[in-house]
C-alpha positions as CSV (number, residue, x, y, z in Angstrom):
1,X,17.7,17.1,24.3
2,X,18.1,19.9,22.2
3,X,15.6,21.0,19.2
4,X,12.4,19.1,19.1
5,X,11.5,17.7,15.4
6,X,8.1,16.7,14.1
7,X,9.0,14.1,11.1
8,X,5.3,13.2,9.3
9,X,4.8,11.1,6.7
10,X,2.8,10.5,3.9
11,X,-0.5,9.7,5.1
12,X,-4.0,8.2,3.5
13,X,-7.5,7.9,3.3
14,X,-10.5,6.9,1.8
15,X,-13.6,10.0,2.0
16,X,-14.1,10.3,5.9
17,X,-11.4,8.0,6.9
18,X,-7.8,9.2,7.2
19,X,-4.9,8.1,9.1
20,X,-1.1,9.9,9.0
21,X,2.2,9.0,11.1
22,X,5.2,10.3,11.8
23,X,7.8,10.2,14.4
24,X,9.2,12.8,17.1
25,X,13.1,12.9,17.4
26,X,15.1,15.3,19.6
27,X,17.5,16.6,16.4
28,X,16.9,16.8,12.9
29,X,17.4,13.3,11.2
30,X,21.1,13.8,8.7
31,X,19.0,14.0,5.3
32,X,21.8,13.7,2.2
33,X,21.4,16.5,-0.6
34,X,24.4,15.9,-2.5
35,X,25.3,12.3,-3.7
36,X,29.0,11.4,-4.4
37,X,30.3,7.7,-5.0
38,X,33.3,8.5,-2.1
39,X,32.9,5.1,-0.2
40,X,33.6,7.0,3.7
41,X,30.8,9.8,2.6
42,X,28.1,7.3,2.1
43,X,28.6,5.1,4.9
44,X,29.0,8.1,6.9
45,X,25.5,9.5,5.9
46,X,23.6,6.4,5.9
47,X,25.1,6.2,10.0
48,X,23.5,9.3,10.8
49,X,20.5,8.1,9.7
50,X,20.0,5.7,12.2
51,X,21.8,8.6,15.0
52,X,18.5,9.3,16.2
53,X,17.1,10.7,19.7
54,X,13.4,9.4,19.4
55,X,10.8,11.5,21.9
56,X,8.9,9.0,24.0
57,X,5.2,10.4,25.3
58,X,5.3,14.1,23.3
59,X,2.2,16.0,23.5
60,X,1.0,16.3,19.9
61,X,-1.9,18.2,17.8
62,X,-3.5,17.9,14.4
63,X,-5.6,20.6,13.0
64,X,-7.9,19.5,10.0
65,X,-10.9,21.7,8.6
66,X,-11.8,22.8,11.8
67,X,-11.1,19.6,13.8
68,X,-8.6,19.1,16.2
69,X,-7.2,16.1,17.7
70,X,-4.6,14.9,20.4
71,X,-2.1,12.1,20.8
72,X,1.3,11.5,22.0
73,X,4.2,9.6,20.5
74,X,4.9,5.8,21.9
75,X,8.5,4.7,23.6
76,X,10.0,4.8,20.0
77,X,8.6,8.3,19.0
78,X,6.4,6.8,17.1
79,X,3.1,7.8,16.4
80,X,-0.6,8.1,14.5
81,X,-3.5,10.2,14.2
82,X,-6.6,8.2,13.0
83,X,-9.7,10.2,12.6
84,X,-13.0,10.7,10.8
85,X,-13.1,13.9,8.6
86,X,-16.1,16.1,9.4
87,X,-16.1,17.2,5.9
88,X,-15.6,14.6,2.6
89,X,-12.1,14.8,1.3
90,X,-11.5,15.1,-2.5
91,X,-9.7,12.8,-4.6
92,X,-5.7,14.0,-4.2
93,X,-2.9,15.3,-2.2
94,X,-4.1,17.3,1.1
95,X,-1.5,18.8,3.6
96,X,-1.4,18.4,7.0
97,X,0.4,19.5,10.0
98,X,1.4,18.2,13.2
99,X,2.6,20.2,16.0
100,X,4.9,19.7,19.5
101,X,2.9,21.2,22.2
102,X,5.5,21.4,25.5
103,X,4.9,21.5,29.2
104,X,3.0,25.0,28.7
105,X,0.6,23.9,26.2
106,X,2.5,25.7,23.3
107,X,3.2,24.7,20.2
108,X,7.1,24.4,20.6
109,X,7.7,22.9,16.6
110,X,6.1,21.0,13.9
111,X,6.3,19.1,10.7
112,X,4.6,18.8,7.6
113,X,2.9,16.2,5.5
114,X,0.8,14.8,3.0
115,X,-2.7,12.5,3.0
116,X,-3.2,10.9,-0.2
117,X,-7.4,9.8,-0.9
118,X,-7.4,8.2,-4.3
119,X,-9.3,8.8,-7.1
120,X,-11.7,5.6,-7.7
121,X,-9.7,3.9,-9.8
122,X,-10.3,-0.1,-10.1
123,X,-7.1,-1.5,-8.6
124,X,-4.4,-0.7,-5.4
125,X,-0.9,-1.9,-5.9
126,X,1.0,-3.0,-2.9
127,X,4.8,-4.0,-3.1
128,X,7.9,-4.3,-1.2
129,X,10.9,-2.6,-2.3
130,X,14.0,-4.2,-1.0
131,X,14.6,-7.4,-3.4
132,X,11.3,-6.3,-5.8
133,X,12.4,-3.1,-6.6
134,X,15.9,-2.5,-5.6
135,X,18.6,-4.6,-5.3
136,X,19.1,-5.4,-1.6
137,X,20.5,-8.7,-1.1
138,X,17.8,-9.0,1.8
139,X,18.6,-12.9,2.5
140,X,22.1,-12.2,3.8
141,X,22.6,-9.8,6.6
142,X,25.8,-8.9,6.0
143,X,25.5,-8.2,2.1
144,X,22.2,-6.0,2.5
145,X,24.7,-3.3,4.9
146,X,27.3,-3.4,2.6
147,X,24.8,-2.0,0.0
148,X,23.0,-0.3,2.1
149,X,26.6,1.2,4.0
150,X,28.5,1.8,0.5
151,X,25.9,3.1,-1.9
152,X,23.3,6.4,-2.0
153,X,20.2,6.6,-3.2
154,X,21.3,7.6,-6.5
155,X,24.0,4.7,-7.1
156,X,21.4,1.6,-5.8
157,X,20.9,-0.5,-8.6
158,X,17.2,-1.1,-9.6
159,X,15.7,-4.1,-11.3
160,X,16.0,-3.8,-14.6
161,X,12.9,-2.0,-16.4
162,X,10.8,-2.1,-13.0
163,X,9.9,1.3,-13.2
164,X,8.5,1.0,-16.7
165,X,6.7,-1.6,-15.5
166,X,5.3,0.1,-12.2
167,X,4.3,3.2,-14.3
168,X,2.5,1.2,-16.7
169,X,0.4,-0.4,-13.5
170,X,0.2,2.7,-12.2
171,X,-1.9,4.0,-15.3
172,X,-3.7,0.8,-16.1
173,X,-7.3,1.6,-17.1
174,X,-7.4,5.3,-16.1
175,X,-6.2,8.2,-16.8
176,X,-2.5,10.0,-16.1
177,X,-4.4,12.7,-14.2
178,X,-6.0,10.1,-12.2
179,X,-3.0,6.9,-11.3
180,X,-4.0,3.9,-9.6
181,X,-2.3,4.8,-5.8
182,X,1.0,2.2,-4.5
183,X,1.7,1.4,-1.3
184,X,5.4,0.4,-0.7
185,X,5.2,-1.7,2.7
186,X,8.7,-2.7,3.4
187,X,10.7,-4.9,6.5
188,X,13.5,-1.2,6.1
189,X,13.2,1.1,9.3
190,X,11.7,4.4,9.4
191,X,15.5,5.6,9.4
192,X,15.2,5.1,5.6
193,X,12.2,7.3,4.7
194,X,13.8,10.2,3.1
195,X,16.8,7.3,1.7
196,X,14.1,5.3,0.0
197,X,11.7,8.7,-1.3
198,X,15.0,9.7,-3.0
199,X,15.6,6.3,-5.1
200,X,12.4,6.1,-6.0
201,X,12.1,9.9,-7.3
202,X,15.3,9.5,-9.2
203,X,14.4,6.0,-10.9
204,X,11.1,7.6,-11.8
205,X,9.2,5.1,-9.9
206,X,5.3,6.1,-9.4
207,X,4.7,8.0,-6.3
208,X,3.5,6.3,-3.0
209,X,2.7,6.0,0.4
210,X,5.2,4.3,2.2
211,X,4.8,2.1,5.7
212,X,8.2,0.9,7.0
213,X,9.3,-0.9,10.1
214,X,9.9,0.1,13.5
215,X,12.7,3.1,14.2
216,X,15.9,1.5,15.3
217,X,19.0,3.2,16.9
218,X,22.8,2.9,16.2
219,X,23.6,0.1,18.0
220,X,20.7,-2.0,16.4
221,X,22.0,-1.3,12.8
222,X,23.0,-5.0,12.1
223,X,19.6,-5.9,12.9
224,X,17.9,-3.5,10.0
225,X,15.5,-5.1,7.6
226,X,14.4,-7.7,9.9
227,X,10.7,-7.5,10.7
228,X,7.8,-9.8,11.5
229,X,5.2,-11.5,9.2
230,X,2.5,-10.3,11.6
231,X,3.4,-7.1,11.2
232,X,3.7,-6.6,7.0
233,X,0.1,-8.8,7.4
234,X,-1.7,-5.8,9.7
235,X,-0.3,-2.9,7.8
236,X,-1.4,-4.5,4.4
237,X,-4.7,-6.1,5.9
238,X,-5.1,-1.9,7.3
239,X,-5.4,-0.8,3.5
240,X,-7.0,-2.9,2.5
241,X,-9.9,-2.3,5.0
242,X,-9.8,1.4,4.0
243,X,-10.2,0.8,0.6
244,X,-13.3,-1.2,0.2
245,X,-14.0,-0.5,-3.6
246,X,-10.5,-1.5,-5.3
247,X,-9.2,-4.5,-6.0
248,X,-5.5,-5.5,-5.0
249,X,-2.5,-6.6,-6.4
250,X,0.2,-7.5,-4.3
251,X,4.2,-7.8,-5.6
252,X,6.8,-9.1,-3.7
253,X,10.0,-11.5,-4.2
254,X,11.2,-15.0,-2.2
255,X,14.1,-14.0,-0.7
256,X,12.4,-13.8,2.4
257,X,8.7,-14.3,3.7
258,X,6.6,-12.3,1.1
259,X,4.7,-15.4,-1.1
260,X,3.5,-16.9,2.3
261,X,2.3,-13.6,3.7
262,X,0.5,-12.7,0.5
263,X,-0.9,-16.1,0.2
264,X,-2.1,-16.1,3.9
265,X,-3.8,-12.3,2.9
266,X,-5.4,-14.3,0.0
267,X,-6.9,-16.5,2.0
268,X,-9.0,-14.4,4.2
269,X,-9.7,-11.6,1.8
270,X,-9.9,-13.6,-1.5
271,X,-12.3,-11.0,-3.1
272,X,-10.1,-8.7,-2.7
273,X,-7.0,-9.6,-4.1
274,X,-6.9,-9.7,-8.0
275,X,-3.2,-10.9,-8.4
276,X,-0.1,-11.7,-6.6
277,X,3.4,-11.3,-8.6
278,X,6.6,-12.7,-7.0
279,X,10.2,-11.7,-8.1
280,X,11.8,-15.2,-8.4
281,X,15.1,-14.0,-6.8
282,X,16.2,-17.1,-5.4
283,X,16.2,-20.3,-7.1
284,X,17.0,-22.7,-3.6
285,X,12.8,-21.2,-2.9
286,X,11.4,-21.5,-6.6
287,X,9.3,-25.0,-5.3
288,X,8.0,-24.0,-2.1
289,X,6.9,-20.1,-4.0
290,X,5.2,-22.6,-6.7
291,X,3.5,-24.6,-4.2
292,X,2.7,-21.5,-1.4
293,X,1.4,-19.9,-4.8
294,X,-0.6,-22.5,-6.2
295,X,-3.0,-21.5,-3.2
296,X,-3.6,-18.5,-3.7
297,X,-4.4,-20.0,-7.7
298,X,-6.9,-22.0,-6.0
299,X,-9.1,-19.5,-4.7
300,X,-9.3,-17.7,-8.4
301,X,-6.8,-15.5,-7.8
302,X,-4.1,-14.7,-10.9
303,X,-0.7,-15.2,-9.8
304,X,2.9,-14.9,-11.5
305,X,6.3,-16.4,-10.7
306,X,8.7,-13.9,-12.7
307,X,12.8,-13.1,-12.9
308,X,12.4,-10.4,-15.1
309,X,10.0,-7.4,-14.9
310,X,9.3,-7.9,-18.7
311,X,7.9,-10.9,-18.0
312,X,5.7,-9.4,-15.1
313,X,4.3,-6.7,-18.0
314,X,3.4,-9.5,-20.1
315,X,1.6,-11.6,-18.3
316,X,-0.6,-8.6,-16.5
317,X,-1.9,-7.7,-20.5
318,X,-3.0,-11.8,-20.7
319,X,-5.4,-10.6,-17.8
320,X,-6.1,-7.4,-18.5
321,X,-4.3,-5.9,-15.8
322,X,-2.2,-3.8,-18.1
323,X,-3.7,-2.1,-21.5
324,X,-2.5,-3.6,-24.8
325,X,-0.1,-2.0,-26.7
């Protein structure tokens, strides 16, 4: 199998309540540090991403302030440590590490990451990225690999003046010391973790957790950005549980499923949800998002049908989601 490699993600939390995930893989993942526009280069390093060997059933441990817990990774090499933190955690960044423990009981390699507990700010933003922040022709299979086959993540086009907009959510009614936290739960695989973290650092796009789809191999490539609502409902219904204090607001587009899933979140946790924005990406949908929209209107919740990010900004000042200039 070759070298063992611990791959954890981001993680979060709320005080005593943390959760992280990663995967285990039986070679290092291809991770791309230099970015050309050669067409063969690209499609070649975006392959090896999905070249993986995942690690069915590995031992693992998690040390935390004295606490140590065990799991081991599912059939995909998938897996999560949930736990209660003996100790409460600050406000910020916190690393953690997870280690491989082989047939002796020895820790045989490991991997590094980071639990995010925000500050108490007043709202959470959730989004999707592909079709609400980058351009990803979602809707048709075989234009979302071409993008995603013939471009890096420095030459994917973005939406115009999304980021402007995210950073002014992201310091709506607190301070820049102190940013409301984003969650970027996407239908993209696990494959495109360090892919996606790379766009978003060079757009200058607020820092996140991010919660992608199931791991897929090679031969599954044609099937990548294809998920089910159940599961964007669970991991979005999941942070919201942890974070019983903050009010949401969910943003998405129609090329696929997102207005009905947020709609169907709205409906059981109506409290909790202070707006739902839509990217209106494709007109043959603009009825049905109107009507699936309407409601979540209803139930008091502020919603926005938008093309342009501009027009996203504007209408969170008429609510006071966004300071006035």
């Amino acid at each position: 199998m070759g070298q063992i490699n611990v791959k954890v993600y981001d993680g979060y939390g709320h005080t005593h309540n943390l959760v992280v995930f990663g995967h285990v893989f039986g070679s290092r993942p291809a991770v791309q540090h230099q970015f050309t526009n050669r067409l063969l280069v690209n499609i070649i390093h975006l392959l090896k991403l999905f070249f993986v060997q995942p690690v069915p059933r590995a031992n693992l441990r998690l040390h935390w302030r004295g606490q140590v817990m065990e799991t081991r990774s599912e059939d995909d090499g998938f897996f999560k440590f949930e736990w209660q933190s003996a100790q409460e955690v600050s406000a910020g960044w916190h690393p953690v590490t997870v280690e491989y423990i082989d047939e002796n009981g020895r820790s045989a390699a490991s991997g590094d990451g980071m639990i995010y507990v925000p500050h108490s700010t007043q709202y959470v933003f959730i989004s999707d990225i592909d079709d609400t922040v980058m351009v990803s022709y979602s809707a048709t299979k075989f234009r979302r690999l071409k993008e995603l086959l013939t471009r890096n993540p420095h030459t994917r086009q973005q939406f115009e003046k999304v980021a402007d907009w995210y950073r002014q959510l992201a310091y709506a009614h607190t301070a820049e010391a102190t940013p409301n936290p984003f969650f970027y739960v996407s239908s993209s695989e696990w494959n495109l973790f360090d892919y996606l973290q790379e766009f978003f650092v060079f757009n200058k796009l607020p820092k996140g957790i991010f919660l992608l789809n199931q791991v897929k191999r090679w031969f599954q490539l044609f099937q990548t950005g294809k998920t089910k609502h159940a599961g964007k409902i669970l991991r979005i219904v999941r942070i919201i549980e942890v974070f019983p204090r903050q009010q949401f607001v969910l943003i998405g587009d129609n090329s696929q499923h997102d207005p009905d899933i947020y709609t169907t979140i709205a409906a059981k946790h109506p409290e909790k949800i202070f707006a739902i924005y839509i990217r209106n990406i494709n007109a043959d949908q603009e009825a049905h998002t109107r009507k699936t929209l309407a409601l979540a209107s209803d139930v008091g919740i502020h919603t926005c049908l938008f093309k342009y990010s501009d027009e996203a900004a504007a209408h969170g000042r008429t609510i006071g989601l966004i300071d006035q200039f």
